[in-house]
PLY file of the C-alpha trace (Angstrom):
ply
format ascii 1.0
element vertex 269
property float x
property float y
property float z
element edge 268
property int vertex1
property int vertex2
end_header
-49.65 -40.62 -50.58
-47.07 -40.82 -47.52
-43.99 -39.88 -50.43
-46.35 -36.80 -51.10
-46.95 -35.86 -47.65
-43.42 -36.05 -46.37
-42.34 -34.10 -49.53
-44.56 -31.18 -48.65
-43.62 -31.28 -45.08
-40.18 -30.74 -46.20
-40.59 -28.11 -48.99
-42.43 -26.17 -45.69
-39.32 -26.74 -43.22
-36.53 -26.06 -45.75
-37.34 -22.26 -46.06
-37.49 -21.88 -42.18
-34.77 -23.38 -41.63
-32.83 -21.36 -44.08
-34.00 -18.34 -42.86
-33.41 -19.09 -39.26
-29.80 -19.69 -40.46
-29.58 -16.59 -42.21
-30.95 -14.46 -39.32
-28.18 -16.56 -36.42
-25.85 -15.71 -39.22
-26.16 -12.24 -39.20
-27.15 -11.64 -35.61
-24.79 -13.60 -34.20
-21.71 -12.81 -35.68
-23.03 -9.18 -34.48
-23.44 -10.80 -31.18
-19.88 -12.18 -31.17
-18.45 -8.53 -32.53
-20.33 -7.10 -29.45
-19.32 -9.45 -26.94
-15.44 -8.77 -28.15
-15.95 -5.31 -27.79
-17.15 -5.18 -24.48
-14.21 -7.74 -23.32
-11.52 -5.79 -25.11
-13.43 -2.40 -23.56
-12.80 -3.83 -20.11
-9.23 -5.05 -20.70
-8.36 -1.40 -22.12
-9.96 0.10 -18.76
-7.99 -2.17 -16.78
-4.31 -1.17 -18.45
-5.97 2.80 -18.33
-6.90 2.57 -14.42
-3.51 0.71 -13.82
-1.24 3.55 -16.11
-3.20 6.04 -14.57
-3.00 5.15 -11.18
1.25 5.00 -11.66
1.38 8.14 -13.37
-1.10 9.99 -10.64
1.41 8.48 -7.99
4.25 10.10 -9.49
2.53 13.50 -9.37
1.86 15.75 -6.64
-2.14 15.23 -6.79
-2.82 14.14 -3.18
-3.25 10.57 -3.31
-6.39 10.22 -1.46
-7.78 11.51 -5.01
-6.26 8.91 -7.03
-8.99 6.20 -6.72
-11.58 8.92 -7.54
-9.84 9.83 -10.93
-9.25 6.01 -11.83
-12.43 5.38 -11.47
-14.13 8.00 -13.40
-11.79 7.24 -16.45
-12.75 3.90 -15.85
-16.73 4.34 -16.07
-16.09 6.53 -19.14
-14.41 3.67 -21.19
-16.99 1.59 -19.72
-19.77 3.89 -21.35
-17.63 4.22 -24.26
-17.40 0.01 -24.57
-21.31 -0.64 -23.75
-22.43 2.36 -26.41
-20.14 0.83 -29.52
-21.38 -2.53 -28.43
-24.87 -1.41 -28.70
-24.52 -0.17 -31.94
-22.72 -3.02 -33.61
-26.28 -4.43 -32.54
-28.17 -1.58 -34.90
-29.39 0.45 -31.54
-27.75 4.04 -32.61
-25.45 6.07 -30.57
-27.89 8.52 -30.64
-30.57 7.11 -29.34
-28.48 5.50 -26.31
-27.04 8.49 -25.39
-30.31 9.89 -25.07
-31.53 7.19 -22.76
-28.20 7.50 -20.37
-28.95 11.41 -20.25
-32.93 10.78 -18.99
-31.51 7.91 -16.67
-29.47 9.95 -15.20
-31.37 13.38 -14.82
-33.54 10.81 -13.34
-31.74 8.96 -11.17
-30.49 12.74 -9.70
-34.01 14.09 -9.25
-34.83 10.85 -7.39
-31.80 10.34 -5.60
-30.69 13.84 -4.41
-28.71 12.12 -1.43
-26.15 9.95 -3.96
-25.94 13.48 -6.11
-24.87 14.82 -2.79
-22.39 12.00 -2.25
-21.06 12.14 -5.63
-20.41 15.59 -5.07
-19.26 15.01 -1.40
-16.25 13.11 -3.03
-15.15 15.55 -5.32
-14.87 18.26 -2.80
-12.57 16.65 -0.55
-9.91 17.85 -2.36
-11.28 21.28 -0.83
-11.81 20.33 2.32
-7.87 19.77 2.62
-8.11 16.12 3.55
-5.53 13.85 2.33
-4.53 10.47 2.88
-3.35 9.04 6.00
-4.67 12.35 8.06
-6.27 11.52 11.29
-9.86 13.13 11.06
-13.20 13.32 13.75
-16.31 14.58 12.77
-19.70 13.92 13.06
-21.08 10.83 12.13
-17.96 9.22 12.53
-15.26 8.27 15.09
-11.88 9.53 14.85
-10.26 7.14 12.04
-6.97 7.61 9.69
-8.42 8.21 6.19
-7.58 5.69 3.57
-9.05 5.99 0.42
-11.87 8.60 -1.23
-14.19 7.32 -3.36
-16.90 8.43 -5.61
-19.53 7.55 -3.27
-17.89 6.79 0.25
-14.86 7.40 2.42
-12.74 4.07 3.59
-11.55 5.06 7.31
-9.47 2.97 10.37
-10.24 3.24 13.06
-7.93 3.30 16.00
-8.29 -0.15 17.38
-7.90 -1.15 13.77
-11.20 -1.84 12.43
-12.38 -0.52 8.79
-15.01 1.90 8.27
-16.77 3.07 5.09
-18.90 6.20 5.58
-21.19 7.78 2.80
-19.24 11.48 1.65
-22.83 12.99 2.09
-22.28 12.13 6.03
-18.65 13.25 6.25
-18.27 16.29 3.90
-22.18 18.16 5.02
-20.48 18.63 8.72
-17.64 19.90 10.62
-14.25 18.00 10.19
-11.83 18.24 12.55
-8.10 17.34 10.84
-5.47 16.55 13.26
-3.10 16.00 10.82
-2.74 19.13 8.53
-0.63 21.57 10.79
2.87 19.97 11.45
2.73 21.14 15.19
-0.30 20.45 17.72
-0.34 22.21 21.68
-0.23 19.89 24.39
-2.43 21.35 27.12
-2.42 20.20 30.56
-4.42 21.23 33.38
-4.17 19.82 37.22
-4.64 20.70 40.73
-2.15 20.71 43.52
-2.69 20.49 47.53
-2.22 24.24 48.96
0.83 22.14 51.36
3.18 22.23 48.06
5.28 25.23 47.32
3.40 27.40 44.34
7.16 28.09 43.27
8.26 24.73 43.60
5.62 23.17 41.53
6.52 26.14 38.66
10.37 25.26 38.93
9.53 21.60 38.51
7.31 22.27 35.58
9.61 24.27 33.73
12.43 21.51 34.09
10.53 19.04 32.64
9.29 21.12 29.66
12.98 21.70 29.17
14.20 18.70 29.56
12.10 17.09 26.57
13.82 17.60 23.50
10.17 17.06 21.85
8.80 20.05 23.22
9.44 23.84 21.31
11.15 25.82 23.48
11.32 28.85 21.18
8.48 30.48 19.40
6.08 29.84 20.50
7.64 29.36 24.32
5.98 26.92 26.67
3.07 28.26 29.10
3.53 27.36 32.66
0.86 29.24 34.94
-1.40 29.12 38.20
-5.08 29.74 37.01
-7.11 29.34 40.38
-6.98 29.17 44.30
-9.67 26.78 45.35
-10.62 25.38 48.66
-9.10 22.12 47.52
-5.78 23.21 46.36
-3.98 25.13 43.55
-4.68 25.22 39.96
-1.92 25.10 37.17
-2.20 25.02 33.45
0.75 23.68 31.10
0.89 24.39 27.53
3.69 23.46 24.86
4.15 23.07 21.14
5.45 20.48 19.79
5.30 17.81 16.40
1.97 16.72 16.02
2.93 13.17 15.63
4.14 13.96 19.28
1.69 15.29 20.56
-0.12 11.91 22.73
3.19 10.44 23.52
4.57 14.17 25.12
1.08 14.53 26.46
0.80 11.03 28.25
4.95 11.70 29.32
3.92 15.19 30.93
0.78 13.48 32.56
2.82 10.83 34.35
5.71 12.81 35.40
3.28 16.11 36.66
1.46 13.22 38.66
3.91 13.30 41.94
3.77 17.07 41.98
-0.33 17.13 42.75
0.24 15.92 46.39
3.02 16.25 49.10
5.40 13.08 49.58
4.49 10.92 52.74
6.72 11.39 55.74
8.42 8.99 56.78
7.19 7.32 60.20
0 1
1 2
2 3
3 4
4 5
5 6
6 7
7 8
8 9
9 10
10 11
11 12
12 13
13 14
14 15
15 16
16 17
17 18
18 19
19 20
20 21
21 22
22 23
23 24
24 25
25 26
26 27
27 28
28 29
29 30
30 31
31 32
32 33
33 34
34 35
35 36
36 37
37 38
38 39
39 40
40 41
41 42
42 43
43 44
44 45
45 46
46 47
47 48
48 49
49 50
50 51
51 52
52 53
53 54
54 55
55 56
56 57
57 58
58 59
59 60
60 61
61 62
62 63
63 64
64 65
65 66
66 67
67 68
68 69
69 70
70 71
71 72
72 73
73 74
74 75
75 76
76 77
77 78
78 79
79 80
80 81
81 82
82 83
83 84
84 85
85 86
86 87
87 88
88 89
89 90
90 91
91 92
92 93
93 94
94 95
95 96
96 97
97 98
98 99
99 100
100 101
101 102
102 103
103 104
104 105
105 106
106 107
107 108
108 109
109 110
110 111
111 112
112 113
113 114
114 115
115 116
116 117
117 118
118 119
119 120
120 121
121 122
122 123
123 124
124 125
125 126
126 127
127 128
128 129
129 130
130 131
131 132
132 133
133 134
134 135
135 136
136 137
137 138
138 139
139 140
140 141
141 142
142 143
143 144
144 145
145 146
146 147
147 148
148 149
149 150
150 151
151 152
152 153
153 154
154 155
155 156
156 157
157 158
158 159
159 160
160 161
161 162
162 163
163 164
164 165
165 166
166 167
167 168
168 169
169 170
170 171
171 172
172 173
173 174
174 175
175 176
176 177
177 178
178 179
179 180
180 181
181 182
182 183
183 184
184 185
185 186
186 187
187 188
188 189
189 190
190 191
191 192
192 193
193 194
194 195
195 196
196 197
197 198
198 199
199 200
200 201
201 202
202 203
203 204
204 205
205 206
206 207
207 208
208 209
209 210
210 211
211 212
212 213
213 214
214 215
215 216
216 217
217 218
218 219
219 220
220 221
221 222
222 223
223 224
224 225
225 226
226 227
227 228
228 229
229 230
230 231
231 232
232 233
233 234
234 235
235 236
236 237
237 238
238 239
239 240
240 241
241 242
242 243
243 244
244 245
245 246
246 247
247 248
248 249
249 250
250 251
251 252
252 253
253 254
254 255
255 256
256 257
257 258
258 259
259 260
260 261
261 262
262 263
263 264
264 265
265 266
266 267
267 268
């Protein structure tokens, strides 16, 4: 009675065990095939991002748009890897594309303010900002722009510190570039006691304009001027031209050296 008992146990456990076998056998050899394709997916969007980021470098596409084209070949192998590893699982092509497509009408309908930063990054190319240009605008501080992404700007700051600011926030107001025109205007404007000579102060001015090889004394010609009589004293107004990588190191020059000509020199006692 025990022999016959054990027997029929295992004629019931045999079968389930074979068929358990057969279904790891053929799932999960499609498991393995999947899991290679996604690995080799990702290796292949690693060399891609890699190649494509040398070959963009040796272009004349402004580099701030580099990351934003590496990464966009980069989610389409990813897509491409995920959708072939899907279907080596029996879920058709078809049918996943479908799902992506109502994700992501979805996600856009939902989420109007990442559509607007996805499209915020695509239009800096036409907002003239590149790389390395020192930008204000609101929302943010004046910073050096590093890097444009999909999604968000990477900015220093002046003292150093990294920023990353949505491209909704940066690219939906005014932008002030300080870097695109070669040459920036230094413009000074100061006040001088009525004792000092009008003439004298205009003689002095001019030398030091010309004596700062920084400065362009051509076209167009520094601006030396008096602007206003006040009670107070006399009002003068500087402007000059010059590189804009100049431009705070001639304007904090000009400031010190205009400084002695605000006020008459003590006499001596």
């Amino acid at each position: 009675m025990h022999i016959s008992n054990r027997s029929t146990t295992h004629g019931l456990t045999t079968p389930r065990l074979d068929s358990f076998a057969a279904i790891a056998m053929t799932y999960g050899i499609d498991i393995v095939i999947a899991i290679v394709i996604l690995a080799v997916g990702w290796w292949i969007l690693n060399i891609v991002a890699n190649a494509l980021r040398r070959a963009l470098l040796r272009t004349h596409i402004d580099a701030t748009l580099t990351p934003v084209l590496a990464s966009v070949a980069m989610w389409a192998i990813r897509v491409v890897a995920i959708v072939a590893a899907l279907g080596k699982l029996g879920i058709a092509a078809a049918s996943i594309l479908t799902v992506l497509g109502a994700a992501g009408l979805a996600i856009g309908l939902a989420l109007p303010g990442h559509a607007a930063e996805h499209r915020g990054g695509t239009d800096a190319a036409a907002a003239a900002v590149s790389r390395r240009d020192y930008i204000e605008g609101t929302g943010t501080t004046a910073s050096i722009v590093n890097e444009i992404g999909l999604f968000a700007t990477r900015l220093t700051k002046a003292d150093g510190i990294v920023m990353f600011v949505p491209n909704s926030l940066i690219w939906a107001n005014t932008i002030t570039n300080y870097s695109t025109n070669e040459r920036r205007r230094v413009v000074i404007n100061f006040q001088a006691q009525h004792g000092l000579s009008v003439e004298h102060v205009l003689g002095e001015l001019r030398r030091l304009i010309s004596e700062d090889p920084r400065i362009v004394q051509d076209t167009p010609a520094p601006w030396v001027a008096v602007t206003d009589y006040t009670d107070t004293g006399v009002k003068y107004n500087v402007g000059a031209w010059t590189r804009a990588d100049d431009h705070a190191n001639v304007q904090a020059d000009l400031l010190r050296k205009i400084q002695p000509l605000t006020r008459e020199a003590p006499q001596a006692s």
